[in-house]
N, C-alpha and C positions, 0 to 999 in steps of 0.2 A: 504494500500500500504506500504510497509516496506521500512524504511528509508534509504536509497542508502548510505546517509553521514556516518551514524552509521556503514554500513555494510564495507565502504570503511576505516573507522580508527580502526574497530577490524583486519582489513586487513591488515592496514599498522602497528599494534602493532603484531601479528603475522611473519606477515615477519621480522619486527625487531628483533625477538626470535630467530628467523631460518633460515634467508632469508640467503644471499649471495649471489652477482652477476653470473648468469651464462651468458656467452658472447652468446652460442647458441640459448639462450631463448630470451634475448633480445633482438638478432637479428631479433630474428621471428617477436615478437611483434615490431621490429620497421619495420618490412616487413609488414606489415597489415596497419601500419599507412599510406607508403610509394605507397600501393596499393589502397590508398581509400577506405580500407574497414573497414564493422561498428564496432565499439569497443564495439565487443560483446565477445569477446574472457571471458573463466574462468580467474580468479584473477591466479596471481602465488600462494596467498595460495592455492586455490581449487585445482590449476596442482597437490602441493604438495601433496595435500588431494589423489588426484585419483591417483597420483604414488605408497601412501601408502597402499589404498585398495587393486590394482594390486598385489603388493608384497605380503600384510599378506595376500590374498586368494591365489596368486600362479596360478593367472589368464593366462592360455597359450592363450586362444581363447577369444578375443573379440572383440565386437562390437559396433560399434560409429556410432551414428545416428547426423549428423551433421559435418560437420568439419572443417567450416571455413577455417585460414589460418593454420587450423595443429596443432596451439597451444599446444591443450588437449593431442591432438595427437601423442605427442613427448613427451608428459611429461607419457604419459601409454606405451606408445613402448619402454621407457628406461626402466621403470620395469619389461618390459616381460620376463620369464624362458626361459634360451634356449629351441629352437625349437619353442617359440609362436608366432603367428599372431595376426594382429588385421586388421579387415577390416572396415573402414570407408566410410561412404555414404556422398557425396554431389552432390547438382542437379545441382550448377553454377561451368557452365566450368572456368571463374574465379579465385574462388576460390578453386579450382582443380589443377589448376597450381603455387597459388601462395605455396596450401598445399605440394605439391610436391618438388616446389621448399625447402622448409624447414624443409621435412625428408630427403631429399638430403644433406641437410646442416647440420644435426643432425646427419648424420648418421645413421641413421635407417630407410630408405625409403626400405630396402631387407625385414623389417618385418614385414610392410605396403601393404596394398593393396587400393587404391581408389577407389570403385565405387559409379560412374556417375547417376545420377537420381535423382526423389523425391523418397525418403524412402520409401513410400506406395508400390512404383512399384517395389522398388529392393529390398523387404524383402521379399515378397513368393520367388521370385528366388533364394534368400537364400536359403529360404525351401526344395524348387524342387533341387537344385545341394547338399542337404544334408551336408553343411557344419555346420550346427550346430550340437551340443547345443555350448552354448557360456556362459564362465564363467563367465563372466560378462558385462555387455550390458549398454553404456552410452548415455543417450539420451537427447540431446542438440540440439534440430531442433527446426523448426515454432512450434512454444505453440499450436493452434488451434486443430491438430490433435494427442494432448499426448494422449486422452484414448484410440486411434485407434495403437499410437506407445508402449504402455505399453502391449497391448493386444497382438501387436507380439513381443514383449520382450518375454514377456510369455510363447508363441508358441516356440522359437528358444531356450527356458532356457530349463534346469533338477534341482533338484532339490540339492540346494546347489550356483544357479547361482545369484551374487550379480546384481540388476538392481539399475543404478541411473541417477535421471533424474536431470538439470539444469531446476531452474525457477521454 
């Protein structure tokens, strides 16, 4: 089991390299505290990490398998090229609303798209409405079925499309 304390003070020396308060991101994160939901959000390094990937691939089309309250979500919608989307899946109405509420607040809920479900069910629909490939595919859901979510990372990439998975 990898040590959580360890992972949490290369976190907090990291952010101290780079960090900076952003009042929109904070907010978010205190929206998740404020909604009772689990503090499973990515670290603000990781947001950094995934803003950075976004940008050096020039990611316009992606996909988020998970989305709690937005978090990640906001932190890859501000690196998107003009004209990119990103469409995120979450199955609790929930946390759909609270996600909503803080692209709304971020400003970037026009390049957002939420859909509703478990993953399983609304990734062939992916398929079927032909919105893919996708440049990069972030997969942050229930652990139990990643071999089933990497398989359709897979199905919905081309070749060149970055997949990363949380956990």
């Amino acid at each position: 089991m990898p040590d959580q304390d360890l992972f949490a003070q290369v976190d907090a020396y990291v952010e101290g390299l780079y960090g900076g308060d952003d009042p929109v991101l904070a907010a978010v994160e205190a929206s998740l505290v404020e909604a009772d939901m689990p503090p499973i959000s990515v670290s603000p390094v990781h947001g950094r990490f995934l803003h950075l990937l976004v940008r050096l691939r020039g990611a316009a089309r992606i996909l988020e398998l998970g989305t709690l309250g937005g978090y990640s979500t906001v932190w890859m919608a501000r690196a998107l090229p003009r004209g990119g989307r990103l469409i995120t899946i979450e199955s609790d109405p929930k946390h759909q609303t609270v996600a909503q509420r803080n692209l709304d607040r971020a400003g970037v809920a026009p390049l957002v798209q939420i859909r509703s479900g478990r993953a399983l069910d609304v990734l062939p629909q992916l398929r079927d409405e032909g919105v893919a490939p996708f440049d990069l595919i972030f997969i942050d859901a229930d652990k139990e079925p990643l071999a089933e979510y990497f398989q359709w990372a897979l199905r919905l990439s081309r070749p060149g499309t970055l997949i990363v998975t949380d956990n």
